[in-house]
N, C-alpha and C positions, 0 to 999 in steps of 0.2 A: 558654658554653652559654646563657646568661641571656643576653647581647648578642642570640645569634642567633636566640633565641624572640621576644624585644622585639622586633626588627628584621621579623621574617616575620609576627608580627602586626599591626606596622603599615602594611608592606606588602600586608598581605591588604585591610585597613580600605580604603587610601586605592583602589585597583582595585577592591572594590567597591561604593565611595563613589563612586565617578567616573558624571557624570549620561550617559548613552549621547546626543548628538546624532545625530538621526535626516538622513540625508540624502535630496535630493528625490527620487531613483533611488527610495528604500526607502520613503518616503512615497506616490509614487505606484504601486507595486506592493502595499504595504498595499492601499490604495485598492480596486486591482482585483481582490484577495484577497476583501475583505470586497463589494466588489457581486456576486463570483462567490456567495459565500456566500447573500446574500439571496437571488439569483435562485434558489439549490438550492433556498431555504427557502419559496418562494413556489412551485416548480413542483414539489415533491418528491412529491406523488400521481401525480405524469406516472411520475417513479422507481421508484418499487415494484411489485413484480410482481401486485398484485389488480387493477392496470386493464385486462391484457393477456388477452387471449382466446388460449389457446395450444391450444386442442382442436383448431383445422383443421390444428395442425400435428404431432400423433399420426400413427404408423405403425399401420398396422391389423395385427395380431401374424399374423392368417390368412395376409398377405400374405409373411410372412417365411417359411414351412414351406419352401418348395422352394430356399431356399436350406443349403449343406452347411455345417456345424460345422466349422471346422479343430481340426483335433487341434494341440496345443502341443509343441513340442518338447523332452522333458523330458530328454534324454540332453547336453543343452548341460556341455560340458566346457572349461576352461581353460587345463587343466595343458598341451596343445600349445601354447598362444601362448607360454609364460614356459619353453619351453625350453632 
């Protein structure tokens, strides 16, 4: 039991001692990670919703009256499918 505690601890040690080599694939997707990043960080008042004028795109509530309410169908039942 003491062998196999020894043994998984210094198997834990030496996996997350091990230095991670970054390859170029991952390097240059970093890259483009983080320029995506600034660009958000640089344009990020564009992002948020206090720049946008959304008033021309209200429904005016007067316009809605003539259309009809659908009633909901409350009697939906199951028990006929799983018979």
């Amino acid at each position: 039991m003491r062998f196999f505690l020894i043994f998984s601890l210094f198997l834990t040690t030496l996996v997350t001692a091990q230095e991670k080599h970054i390859s170029k694939q991952e390097k240059k997707a970093l890259q483009k990670a983080m320029e995506a990043e600034k660009k958000y960080a640089k344009e990020q008042k564009f992002y948020s919703g206090s720049e946008y004028d959304l008033k021309g795109q209200e429904i005016d509530p007067e316009s809605l009256k003539h259309i009809k309410d659908i009633e909901p169908d409350n009697n939906f039942d199951m028990d006929d499918v799983y018979d």
